[in-house]
SEVOGU-915045 format. One record per atom (N, C-alpha, C): residue number from 1; atom name; x, y, z. Coordinates in nm, 4 decimals. Example, Ala and Ser with C-alpha at 12.3 -4.5 7.8 and 13.67 -1.06 7.14 Angstrom:
<sites>
{site 1, "N", {1.3190, -0.5690, 0.7800}}
{site 1, "CA", {1.2300, -0.4500, 0.7800}}
{site 1, "C", {1.3200, -0.3300, 0.7800}}
{site 2, "N", {1.2850, -0.2250, 0.7080}}
{site 2, "CA", {1.3670, -0.1060, 0.7140}}
{site 2, "C", {1.2900, 0.0030, 0.7870}}
</sites>
This chain:
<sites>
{site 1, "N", {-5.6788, 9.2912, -12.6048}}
{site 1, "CA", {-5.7159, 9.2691, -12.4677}}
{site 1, "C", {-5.7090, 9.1209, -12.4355}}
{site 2, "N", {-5.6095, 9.0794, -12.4039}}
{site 2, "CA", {-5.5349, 8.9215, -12.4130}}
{site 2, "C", {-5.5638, 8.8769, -12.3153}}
{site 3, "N", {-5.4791, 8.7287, -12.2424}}
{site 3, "CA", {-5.4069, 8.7705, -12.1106}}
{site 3, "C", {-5.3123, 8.8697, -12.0631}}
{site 4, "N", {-5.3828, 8.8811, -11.8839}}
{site 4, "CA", {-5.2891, 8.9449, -11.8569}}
{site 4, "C", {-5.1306, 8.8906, -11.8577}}
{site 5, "N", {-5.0577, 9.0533, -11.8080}}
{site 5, "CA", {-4.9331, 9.0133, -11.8232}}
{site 5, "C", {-4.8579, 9.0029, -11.6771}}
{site 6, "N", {-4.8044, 8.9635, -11.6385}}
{site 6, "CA", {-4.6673, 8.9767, -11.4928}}
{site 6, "C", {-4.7517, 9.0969, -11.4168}}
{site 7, "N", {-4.6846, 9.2107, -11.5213}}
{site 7, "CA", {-4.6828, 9.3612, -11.5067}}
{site 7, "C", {-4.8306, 9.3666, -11.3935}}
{site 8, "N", {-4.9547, 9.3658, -11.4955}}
{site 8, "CA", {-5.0777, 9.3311, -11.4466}}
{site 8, "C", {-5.1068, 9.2725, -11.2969}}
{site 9, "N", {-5.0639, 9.1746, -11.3145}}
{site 9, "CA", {-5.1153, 9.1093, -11.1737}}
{site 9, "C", {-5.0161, 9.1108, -11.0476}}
{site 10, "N", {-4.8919, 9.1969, -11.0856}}
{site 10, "CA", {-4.7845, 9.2613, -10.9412}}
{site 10, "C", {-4.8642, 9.3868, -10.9445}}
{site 11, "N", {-4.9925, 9.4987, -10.9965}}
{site 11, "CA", {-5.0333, 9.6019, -10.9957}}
{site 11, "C", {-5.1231, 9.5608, -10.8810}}
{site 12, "N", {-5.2339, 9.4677, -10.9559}}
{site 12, "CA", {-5.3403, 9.4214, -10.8457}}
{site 12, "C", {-5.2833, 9.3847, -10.7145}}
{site 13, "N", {-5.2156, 9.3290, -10.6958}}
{site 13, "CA", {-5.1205, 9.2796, -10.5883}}
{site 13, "C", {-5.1027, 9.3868, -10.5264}}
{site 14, "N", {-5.0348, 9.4534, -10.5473}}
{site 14, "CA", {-4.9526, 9.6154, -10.4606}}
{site 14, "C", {-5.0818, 9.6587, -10.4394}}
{site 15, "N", {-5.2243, 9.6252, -10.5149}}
{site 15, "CA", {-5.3859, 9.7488, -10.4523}}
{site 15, "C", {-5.4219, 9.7061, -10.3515}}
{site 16, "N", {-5.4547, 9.5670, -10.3531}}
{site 16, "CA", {-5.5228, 9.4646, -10.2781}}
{site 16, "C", {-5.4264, 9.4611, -10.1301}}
{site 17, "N", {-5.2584, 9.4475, -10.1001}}
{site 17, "CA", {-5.1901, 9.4899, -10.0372}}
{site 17, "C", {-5.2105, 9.6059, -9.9527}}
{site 18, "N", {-5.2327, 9.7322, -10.0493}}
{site 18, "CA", {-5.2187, 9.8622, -10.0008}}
{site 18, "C", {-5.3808, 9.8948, -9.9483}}
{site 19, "N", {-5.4660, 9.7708, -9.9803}}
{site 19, "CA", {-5.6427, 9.8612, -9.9025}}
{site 19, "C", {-5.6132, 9.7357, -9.7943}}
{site 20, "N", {-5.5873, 9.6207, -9.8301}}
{site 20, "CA", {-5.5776, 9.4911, -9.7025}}
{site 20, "C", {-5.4814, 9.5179, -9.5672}}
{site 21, "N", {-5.3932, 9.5667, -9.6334}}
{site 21, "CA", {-5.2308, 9.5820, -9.5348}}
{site 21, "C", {-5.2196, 9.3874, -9.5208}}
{site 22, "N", {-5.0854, 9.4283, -9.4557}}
{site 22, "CA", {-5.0486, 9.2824, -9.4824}}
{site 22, "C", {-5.0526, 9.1824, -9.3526}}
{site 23, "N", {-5.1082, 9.2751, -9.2549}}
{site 23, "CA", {-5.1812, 9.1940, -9.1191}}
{site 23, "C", {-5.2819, 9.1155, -9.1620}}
{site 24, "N", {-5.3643, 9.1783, -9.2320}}
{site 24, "CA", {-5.4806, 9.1269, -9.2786}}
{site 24, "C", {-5.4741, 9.0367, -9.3576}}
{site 25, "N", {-5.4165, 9.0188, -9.4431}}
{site 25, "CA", {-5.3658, 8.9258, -9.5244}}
{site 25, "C", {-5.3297, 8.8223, -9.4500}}
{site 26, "N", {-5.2497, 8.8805, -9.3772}}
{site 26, "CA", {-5.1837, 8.7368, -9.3276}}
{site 26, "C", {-5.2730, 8.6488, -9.2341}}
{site 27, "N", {-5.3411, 8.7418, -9.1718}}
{site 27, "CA", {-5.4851, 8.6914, -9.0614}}
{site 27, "C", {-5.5695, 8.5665, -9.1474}}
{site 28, "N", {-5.5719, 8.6339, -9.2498}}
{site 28, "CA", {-5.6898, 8.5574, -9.3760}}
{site 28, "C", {-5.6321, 8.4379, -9.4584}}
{site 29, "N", {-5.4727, 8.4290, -9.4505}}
{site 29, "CA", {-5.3725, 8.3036, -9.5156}}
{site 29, "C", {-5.4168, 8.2285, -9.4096}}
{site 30, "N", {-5.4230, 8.2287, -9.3007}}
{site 30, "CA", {-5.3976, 8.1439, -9.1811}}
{site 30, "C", {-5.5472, 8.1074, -9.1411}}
{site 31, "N", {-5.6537, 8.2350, -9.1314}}
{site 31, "CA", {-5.7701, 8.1271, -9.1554}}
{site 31, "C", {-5.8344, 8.0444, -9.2376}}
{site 32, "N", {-5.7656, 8.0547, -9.3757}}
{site 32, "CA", {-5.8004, 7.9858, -9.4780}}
{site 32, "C", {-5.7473, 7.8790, -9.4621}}
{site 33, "N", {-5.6161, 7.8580, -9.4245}}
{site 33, "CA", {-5.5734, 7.7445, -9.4105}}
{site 33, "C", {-5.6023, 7.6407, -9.2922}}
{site 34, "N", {-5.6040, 7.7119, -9.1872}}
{site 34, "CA", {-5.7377, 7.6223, -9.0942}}
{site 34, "C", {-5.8230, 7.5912, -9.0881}}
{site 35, "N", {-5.8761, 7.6782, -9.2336}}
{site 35, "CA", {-6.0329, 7.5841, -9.2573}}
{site 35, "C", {-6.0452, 7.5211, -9.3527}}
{site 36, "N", {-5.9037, 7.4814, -9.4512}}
{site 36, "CA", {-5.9274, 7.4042, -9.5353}}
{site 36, "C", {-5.8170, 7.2574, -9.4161}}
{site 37, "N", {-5.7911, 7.2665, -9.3520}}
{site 37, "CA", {-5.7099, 7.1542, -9.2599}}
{site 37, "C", {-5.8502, 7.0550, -9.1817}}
{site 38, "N", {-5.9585, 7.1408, -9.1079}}
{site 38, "CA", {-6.0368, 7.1460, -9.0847}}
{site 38, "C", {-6.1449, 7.0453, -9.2013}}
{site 39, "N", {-6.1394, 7.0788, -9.2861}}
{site 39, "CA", {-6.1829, 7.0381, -9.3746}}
{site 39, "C", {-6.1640, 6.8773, -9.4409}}
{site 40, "N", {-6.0357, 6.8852, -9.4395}}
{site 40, "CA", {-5.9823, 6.7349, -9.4908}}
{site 40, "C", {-6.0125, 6.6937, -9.3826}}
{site 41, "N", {-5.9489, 6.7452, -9.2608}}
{site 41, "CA", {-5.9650, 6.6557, -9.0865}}
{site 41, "C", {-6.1369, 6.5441, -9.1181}}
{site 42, "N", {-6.2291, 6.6615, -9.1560}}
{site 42, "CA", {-6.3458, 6.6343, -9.1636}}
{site 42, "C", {-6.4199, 6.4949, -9.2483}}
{site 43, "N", {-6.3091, 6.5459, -9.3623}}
{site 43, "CA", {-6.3681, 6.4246, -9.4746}}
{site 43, "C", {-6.2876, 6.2961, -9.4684}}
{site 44, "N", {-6.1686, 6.3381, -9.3981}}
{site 44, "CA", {-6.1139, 6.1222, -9.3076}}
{site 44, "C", {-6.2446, 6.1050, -9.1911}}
{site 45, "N", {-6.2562, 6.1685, -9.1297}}
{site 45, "CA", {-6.3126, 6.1139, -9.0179}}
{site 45, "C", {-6.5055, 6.0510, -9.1050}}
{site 46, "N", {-6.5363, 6.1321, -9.1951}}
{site 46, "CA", {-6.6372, 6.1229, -9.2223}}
{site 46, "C", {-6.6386, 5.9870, -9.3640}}
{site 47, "N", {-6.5327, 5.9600, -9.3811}}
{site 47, "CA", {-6.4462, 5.8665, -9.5115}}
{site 47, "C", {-6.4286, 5.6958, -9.3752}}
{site 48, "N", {-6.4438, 5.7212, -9.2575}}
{site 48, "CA", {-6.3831, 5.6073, -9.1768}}
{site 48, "C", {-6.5463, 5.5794, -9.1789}}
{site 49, "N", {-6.6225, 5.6104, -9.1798}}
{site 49, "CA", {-6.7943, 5.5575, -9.1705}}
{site 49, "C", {-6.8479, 5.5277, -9.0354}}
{site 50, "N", {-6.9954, 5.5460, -9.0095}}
{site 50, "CA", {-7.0256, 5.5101, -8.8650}}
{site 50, "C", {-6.9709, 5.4054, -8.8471}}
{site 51, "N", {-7.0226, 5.2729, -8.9182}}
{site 51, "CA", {-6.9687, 5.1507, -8.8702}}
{site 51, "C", {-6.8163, 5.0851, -8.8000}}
{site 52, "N", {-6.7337, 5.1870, -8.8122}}
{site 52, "CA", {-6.5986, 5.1735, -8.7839}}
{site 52, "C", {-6.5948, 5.1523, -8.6258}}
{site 53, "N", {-6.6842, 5.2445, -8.5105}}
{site 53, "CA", {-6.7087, 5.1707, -8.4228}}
{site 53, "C", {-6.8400, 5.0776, -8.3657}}
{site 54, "N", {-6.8388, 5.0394, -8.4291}}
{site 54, "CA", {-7.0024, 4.9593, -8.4636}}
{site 54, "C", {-6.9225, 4.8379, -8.3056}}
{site 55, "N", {-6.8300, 4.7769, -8.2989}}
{site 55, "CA", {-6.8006, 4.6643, -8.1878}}
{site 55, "C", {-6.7628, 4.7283, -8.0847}}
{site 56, "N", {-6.7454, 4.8796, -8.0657}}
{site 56, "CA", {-6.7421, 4.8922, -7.9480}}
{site 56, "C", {-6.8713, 4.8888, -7.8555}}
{site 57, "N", {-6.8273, 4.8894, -7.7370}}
{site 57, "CA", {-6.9319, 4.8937, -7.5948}}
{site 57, "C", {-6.9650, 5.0395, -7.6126}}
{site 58, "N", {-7.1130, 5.0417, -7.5652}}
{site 58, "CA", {-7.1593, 5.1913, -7.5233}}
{site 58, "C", {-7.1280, 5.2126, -7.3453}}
{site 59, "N", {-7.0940, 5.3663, -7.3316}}
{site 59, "CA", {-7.0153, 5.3653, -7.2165}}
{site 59, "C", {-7.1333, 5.4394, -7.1643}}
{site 60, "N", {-7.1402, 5.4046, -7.0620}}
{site 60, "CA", {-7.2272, 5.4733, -6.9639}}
{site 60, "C", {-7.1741, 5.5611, -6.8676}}
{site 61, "N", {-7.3123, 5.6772, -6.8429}}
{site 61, "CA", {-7.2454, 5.7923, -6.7713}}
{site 61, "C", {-7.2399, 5.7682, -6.6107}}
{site 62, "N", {-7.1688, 5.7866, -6.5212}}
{site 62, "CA", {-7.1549, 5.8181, -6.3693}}
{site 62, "C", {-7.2460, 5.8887, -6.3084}}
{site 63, "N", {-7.2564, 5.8608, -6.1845}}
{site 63, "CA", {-7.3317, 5.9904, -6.1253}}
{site 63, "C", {-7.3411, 6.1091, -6.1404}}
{site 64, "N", {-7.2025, 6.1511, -6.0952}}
{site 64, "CA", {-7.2074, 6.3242, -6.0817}}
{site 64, "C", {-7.1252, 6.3977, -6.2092}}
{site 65, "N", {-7.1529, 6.2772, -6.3694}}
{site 65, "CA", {-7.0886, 6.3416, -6.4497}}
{site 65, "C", {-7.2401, 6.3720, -6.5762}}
{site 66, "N", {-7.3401, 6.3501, -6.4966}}
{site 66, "CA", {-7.4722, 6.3493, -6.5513}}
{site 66, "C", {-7.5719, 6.4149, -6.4431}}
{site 67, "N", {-7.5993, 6.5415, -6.3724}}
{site 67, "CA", {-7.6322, 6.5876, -6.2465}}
{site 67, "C", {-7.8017, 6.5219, -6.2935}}
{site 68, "N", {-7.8571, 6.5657, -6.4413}}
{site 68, "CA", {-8.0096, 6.5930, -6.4350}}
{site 68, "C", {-8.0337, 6.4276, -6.5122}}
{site 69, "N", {-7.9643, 6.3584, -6.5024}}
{site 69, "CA", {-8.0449, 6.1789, -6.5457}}
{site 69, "C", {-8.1172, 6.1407, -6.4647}}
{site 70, "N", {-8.1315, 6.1874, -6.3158}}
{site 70, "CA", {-8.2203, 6.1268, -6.2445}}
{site 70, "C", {-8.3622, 6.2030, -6.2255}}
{site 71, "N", {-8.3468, 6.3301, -6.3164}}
{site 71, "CA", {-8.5030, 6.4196, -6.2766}}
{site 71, "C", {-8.5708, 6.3334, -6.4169}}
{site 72, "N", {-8.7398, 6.3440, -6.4042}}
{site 72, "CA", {-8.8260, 6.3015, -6.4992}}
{site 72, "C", {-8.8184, 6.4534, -6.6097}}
{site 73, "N", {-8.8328, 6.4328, -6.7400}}
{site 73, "CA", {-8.8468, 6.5100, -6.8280}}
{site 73, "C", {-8.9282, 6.6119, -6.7771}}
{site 74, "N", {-8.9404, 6.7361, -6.8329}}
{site 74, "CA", {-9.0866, 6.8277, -6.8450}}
{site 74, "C", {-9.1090, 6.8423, -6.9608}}
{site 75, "N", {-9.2535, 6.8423, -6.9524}}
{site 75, "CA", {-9.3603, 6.8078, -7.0870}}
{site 75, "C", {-9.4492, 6.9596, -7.1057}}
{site 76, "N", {-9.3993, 7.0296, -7.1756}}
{site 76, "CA", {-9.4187, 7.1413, -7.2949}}
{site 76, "C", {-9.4730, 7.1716, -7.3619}}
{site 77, "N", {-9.5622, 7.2733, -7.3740}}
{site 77, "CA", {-9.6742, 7.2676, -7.5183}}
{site 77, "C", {-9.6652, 7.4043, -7.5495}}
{site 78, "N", {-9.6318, 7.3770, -7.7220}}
{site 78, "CA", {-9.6031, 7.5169, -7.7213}}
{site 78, "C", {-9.7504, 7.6067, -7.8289}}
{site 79, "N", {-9.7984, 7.6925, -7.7361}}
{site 79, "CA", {-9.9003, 7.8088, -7.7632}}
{site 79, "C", {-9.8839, 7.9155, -7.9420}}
{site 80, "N", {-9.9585, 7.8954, -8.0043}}
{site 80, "CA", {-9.9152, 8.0059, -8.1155}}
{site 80, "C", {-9.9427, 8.1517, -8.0621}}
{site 81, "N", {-9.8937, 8.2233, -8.0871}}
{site 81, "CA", {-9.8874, 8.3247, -8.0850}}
{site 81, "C", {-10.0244, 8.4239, -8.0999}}
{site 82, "N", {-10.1348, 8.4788, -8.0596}}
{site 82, "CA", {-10.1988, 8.5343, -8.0651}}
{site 82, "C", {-10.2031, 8.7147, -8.1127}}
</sites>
């Protein structure tokens, strides 16, 4: 009871095929691979460090691209449960 052989793992193949179908498969190549793209995307951007824009200006928002900056907060207290 060795490694397997060729034989072996074109069997599993043709099962996994024949309960998946090959829509599915293919659905699941393609989200895997967008989430490992996703992924690297993630670890440059997270590899460039906050400080990278540390000299830029903070931009401030406009009027009507911020409707509720001009209402005062509401202040909340939250009750346990009885």
């Amino acid at each position: 009871m060795g490694s397997f052989s060729i034989w072996h793992w074109l069997i599993v193949l043709l099962i996994v095929v024949m309960v998946f179908g090959t829509k599915k498969l293919k659905n699941l190549g393609g989200d895997l691979g967008g989430a490992v793209k996703g992924f690297k995307d993630g670890m440059k951007d997270g590899a460039a460090g906050p400080d990278a824009n540390a000299g830029a200006p903070a931009q401030q928002v406009a009027g009507s691209a911020a409707p509720h900056a001009d209402k005062a907060p509401i202040d909340v207290e939250a009750k346990p449960k009885s």
